[in-house]
N, C-alpha and C positions, 0 to 999 in steps of 0.2 A: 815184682809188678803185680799190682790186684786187678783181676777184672770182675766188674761189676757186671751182673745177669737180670736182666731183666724179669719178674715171675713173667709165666704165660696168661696169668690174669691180667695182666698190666699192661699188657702188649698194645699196640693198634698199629691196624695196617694205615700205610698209607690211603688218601682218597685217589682216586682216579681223574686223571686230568681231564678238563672238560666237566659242563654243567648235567645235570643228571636232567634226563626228559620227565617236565609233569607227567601224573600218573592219568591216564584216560579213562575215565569212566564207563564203562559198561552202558548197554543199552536199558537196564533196568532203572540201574543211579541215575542215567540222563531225564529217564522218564518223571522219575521221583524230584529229582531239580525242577523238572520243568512244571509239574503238578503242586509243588510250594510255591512255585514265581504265580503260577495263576491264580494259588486260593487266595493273594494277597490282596488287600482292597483298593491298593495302589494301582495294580494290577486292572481290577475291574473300573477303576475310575479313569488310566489311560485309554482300555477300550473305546468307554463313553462318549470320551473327548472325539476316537477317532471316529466313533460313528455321528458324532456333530458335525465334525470336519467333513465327512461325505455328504451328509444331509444339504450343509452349505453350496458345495459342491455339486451339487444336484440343482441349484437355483441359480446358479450361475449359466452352465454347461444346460442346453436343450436336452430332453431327454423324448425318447423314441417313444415309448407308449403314450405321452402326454403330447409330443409336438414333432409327429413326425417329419413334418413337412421342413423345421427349420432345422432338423438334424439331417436331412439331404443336404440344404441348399450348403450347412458346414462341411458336408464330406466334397461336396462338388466344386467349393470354394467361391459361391455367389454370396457366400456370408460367414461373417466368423473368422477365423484367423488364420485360415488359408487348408489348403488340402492336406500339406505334413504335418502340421499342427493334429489335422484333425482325425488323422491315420493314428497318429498318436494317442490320441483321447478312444478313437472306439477301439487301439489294443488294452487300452488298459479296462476299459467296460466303463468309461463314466461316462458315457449317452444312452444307458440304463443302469445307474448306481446302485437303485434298489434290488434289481432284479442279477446283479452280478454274483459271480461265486462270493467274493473277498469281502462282499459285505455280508453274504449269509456266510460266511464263516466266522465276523467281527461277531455277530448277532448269538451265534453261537458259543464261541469264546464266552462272550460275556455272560451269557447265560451259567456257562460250567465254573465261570469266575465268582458268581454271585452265589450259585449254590454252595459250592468250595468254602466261599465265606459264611456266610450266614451259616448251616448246618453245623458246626463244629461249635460256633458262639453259640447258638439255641440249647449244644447240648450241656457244654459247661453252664451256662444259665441257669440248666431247669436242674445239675446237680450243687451249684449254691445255693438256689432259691431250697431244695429239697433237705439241703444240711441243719440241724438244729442249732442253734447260736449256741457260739463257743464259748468256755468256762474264760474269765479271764484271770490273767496273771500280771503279779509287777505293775498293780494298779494305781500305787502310788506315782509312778513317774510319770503318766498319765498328765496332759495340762489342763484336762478338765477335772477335778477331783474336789471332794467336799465330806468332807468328817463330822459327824457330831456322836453323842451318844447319849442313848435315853434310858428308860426302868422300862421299855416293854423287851417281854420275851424273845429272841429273837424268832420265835415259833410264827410271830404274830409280826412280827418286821415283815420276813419274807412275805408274808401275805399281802400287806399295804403297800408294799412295793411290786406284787403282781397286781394289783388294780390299779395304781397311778397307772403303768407302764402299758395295761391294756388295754384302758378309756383314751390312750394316745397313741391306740392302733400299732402297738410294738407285736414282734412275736416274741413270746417270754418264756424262757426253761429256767424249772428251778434245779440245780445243783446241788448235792450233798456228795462232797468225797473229803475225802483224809479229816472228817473233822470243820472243812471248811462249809458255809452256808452259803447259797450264791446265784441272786437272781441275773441270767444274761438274758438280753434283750437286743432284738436286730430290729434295724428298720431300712427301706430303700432301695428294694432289687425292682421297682417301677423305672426307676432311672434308667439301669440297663435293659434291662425290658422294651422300655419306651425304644430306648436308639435301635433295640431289634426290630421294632416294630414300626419305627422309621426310615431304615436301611431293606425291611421288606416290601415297601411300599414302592418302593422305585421298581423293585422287581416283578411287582403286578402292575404298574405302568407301564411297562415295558412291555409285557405279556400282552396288555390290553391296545398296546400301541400295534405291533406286529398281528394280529390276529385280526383288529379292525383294517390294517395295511390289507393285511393277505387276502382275509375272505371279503372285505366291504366293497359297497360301491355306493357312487353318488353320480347322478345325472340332474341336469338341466331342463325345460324347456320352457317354450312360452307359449301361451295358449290364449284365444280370441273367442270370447265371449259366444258360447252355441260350440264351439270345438271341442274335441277330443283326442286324445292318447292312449296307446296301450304301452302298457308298462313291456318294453320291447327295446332291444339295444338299438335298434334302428331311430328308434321314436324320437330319441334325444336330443336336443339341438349339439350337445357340451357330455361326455359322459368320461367317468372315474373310475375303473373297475379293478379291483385290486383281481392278484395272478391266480387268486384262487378261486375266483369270482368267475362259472361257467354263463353261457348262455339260458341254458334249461335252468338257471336259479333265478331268473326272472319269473316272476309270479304271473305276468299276462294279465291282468286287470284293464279295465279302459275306465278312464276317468275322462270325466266332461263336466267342463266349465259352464254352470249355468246362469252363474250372473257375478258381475266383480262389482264393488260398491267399495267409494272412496269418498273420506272426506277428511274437512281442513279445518284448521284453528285460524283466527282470528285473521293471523299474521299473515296467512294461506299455504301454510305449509303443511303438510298429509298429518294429517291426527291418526285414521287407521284405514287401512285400506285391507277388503277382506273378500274371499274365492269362496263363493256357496257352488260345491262339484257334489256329481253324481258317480256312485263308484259302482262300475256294472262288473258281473263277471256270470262268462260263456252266456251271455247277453242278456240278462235280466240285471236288474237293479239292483244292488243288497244295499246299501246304506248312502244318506245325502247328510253332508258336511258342511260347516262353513271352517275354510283353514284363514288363521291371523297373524300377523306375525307376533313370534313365541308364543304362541299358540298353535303345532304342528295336529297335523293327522294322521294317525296310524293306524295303518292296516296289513295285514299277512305278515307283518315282521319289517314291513314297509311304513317312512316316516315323508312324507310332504310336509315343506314350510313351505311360506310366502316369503319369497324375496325382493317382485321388483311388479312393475307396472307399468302400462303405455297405454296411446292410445291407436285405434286398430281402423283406419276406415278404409270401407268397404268401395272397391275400384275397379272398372272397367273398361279397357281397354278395345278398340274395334277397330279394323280396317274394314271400312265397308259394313257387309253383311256380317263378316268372319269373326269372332270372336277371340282376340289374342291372348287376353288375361281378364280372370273376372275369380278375384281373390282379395282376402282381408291384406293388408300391407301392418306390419307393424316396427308401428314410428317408436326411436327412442329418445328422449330428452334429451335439450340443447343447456348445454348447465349455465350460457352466460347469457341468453336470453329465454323467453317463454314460448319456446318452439319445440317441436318434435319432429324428426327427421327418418328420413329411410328409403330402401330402392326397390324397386319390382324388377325382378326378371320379367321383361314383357315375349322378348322371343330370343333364343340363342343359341339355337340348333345348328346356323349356320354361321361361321365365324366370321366372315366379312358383312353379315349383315345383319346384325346385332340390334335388340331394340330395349333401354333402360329408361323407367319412368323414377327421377331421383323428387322426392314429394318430400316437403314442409308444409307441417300445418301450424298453425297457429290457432288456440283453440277460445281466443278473446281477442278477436279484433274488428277494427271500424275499418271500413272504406271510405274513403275521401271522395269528392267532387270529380277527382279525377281517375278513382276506380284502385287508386295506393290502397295497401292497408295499413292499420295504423296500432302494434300491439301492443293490446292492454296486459296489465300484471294479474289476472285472474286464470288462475290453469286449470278450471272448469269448463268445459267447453259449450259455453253459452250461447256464442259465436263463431264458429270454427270457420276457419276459410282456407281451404287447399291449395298450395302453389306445387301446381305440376313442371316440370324439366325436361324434357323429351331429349333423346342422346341416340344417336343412331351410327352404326360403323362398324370396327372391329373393337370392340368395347374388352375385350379378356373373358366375358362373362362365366367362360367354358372351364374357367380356372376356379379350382377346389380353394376359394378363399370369397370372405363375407362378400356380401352384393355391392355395397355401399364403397368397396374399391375397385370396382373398374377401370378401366382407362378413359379419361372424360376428353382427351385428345383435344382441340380447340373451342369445346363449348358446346350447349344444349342448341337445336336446331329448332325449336318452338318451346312454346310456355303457355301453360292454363291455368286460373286464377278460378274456382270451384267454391260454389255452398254445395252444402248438401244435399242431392238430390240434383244438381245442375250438371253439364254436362259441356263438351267442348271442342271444335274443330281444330285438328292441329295437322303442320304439315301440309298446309294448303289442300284438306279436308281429306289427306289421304288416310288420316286417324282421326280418332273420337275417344275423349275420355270423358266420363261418367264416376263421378263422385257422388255411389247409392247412399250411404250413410256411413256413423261414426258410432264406432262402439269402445272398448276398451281389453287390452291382453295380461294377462296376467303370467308371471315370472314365477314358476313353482319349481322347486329343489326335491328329489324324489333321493332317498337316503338308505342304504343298509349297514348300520354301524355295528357286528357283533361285537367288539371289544370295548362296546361303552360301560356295560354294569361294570368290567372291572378296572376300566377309568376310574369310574367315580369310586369305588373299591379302593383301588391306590390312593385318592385325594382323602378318603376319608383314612387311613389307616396312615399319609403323613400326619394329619392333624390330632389323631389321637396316639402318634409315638414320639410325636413333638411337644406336647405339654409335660407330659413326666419327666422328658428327659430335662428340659430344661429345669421349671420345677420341684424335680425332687432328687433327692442325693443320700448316699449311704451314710448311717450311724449305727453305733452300737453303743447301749449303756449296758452297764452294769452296777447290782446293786452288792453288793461285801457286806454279811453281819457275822460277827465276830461274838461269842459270849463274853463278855464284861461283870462278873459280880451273879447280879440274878437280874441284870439289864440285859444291854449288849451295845456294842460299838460299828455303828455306821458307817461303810466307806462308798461315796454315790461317784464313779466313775465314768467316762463316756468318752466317746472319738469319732471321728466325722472321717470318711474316706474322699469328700468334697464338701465346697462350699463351707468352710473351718467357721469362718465369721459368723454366719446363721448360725452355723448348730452350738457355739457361743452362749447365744441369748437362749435359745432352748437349752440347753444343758442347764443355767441356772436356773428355771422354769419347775423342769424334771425335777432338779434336787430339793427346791423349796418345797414341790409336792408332795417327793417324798416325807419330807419331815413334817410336814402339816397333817398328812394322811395319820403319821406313825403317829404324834403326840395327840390328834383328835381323838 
């Protein structure tokens, strides 16, 4: 009987039953995994999407520093989608999306995504752009290639083929090894250049978005002709202040409106309407302006446009002797007829006895026989005739929302019908209004945007990493001279890294050059 021995080279153990556990990574490999997924540009482009998706998100959902009011009534369930809904919404922080951890952590991310990328492309860039065009080889297989051969030297070849190639902005090395003669020539590292410098652009957009976000601010107000403002959080009718945006970085200036002038085309629609302001500071005058729209004014790092316009007339109210309101009202346009509207707070201290003057003027109209008016289509106020509304009760007034929504409960309890300068019994003469005159308010936007230069910075550096790229595309020729005799023999090779078809018709170009160069 033979038994057969197995060597101990040849051996193998059994496996062991059961699946063997993946191997777990360390905390340094997780880190390393996780620092590839981020520098990917996949990576920084899902970011994007989710900081879109917040943004959205943010115009949907009331947000707390913009509209406190209606991100109450959502928590309280007077509006919105009920109180667990909305318990739900402020754990997650979208009733300030901007100002949450998770989106300064997106904003962040992306930032370390974008650098991750770019950084590593710029540096391989600048060591291709830096390499000298390489020798070629095996230029025959090449499907661009063209042969001929002439009586010049080849001494004198390489030469006429370094001027074709650098009057067509190639960079040209001349080669001498083993015997071989050999102009290479590159062209096209604008291409990738450009997408850098395209894919950088977003990155100073970005910079310039967040930094206008964080430190900017924009406020509103309207201002009545002879009025004035200080540049004051208070001041504002409407204000924007981004988180980084203190109090003491208001400049305190007082601007006063000294005269608004509006006029119209043909048709009668506003040609240009324009604010001549005085701009005082610690009470003396330094500079008088006229602001237009797209035409702002800047001062201290502060920009005023013109945004809007009304008309302002001058109203006063009386019980008796006593004085209840004696202030500009400013009316805003009615868009489906030629009227201008708006409310006075006359008295509202006390909430059951509340007093609102809701006024429409009409600034072209006739009176009839019967004392109607009758309104014309001119929104100059040639004519103006005031219809006062008198509202007396528990009106809301005392509630932090526009004048113009009070509670109007069964109707106006008197009405006065006013020129200018006229005046009027109301309430079986327990009031008196007085309509002194009519003047005009102007709509000014008061602005601090530091991340505009490098807005326009990003916008310019898409457009100039967008033409190359598109553009322009990699080639390499090569020029091959061989001795021949007391000639030499030409070989005009070349190859396109993109866009094959173009560099086609150039290549034939090149090569006819060269041979015209060489036998001229």
């Amino acid at each position: 009987m033979t038994e057969t021995v197995t060597p101990a080279s040849q051996q193998r153990e059994d496996p062991p039953s059961g699946g063997r556990l993946p191997a777990i990574p360390g905390p340094i490999e997780t880190a390393r995994r996780l620092w590839r997924a981020l520098r990917r540009m996949s990576t920084a482009l899902l970011l994007l999407f989710a900081l879109a998706a917040a943004a959205v998100v943010a115009t949907v959902v009331p947000q707390a520093p913009v509209t406190a009011q209606s991100v109450e009534q959502w928590r309280t369930g007077e509006a919105g989608p009920g109180p667990t809904a909305a318990s739900v919404i402020d754990a997650l922080g979208l009733f300030d999306v901007f100002g949450s951890w998770w989106f300064g952590l997106l904003v962040v991310l992306l930032f370390v995504s974008l650098t991750g990328c770019l950084v590593p492309r710029y540096r391989a860039f600048l060591r291709v752009a830096r390499r000298p065009p390489a020798p070629g080889r095996n230029l025959g297989r090449l499907s661009n290639t063209r042969t001929f051969a002439t009586d010049v030297p080849p001494a004198e070849v390489l030469g006429a083929a370094q001027r074709v190639l650098g009057r067509r902005r190639f960079r040209v090395r001349c080669i001498d090894a083993d015997g071989a003669q050999q102009v290479a020539a590159e062209r096209g590292h604008l291409r990738e250049g450009g997408s850098l410098v395209f894919h950088t652009a977003f990155y100073v957009l970005l910079a310039g978005a967040i930094i206008g976000k964080v430190y900017g601010f924009t406020g509103q107000v309207s201002l009545p002709e002879g009025g004035s403002f200080a540049d004051t959080r208070i001041a504002y009718d409407a204000a924007d202040a981004g988180r980084g945006w203190e109090l003491d970085d208001h400049r305190g200036f007082v601007v006063t409106l000294d005269e608004f002038d509006v006029s119209y085309f043909d048709d009668l629609t506003p040609r240009e309407f324009v604010s001549r302001v005085t701009i005082s500071e610690q009470g003396a005058p330094v500079r008088t302006a006229d602001i237009r729209v797209n035409h702002p004014l800047r001062h201290d790092g502060m920009v005023l446009y013109q945004l809007a316009f009304g008309m302002a007339p001058h109203v006063v109210v009386r019980a008796g002797d006593r004085v209840l309101y004696d202030d500009r009202v400013l009316l805003s346009p009615n868009d489906d007829q030629n009227l201008w509207s708006g409310t006075a707070k006359v008295k509202f201290d006390d909430p059951e006895r509340q007093i609102a003057l809701d006024l429409v003027l009409a600034p072209d109209a006739r009176l009839d026989s019967e004392g109607q008016p009758t309104i014309g289509p001119d929104p100059r106020p040639n004519n103006p005739v005031l219809i006062g509304n008198v509202y007396f009760g528990a009106l809301g007034l005392q509630r932090p929302i526009p004048a113009s929504q009070f509670e109007r409960g069964s109707g106006p309890v008197d009405t006065a019908m006013l020129r200018p300068g006229g005046n009027a019994a109301l309430v079986e003469g327990n009031l008196s209004v007085e309509f002194v005159d009519l003047a005009y308010w102007s709509g000014l936007q008061v602005s601090h945007a530091p991340g505009r230069l490098l807005l326009l910075l990003g916008a310019g550096l898409i457009l100039a990493g967008l033409l190359p790229s598109l553009y322009s595309y990699r080639r390499r020729v090569w020029v091959d001279v061989q001795p021949e005799g007391t000639g030499s023999r030409v070989t005009v090779a070349g190859v396109a890294l993109q866009r094959k078809g173009v560099f086609t018709d150039e290549f034939d170009d090149i090569a006819t050059a060269v041979d015209r160069e060489v036998r001229s």
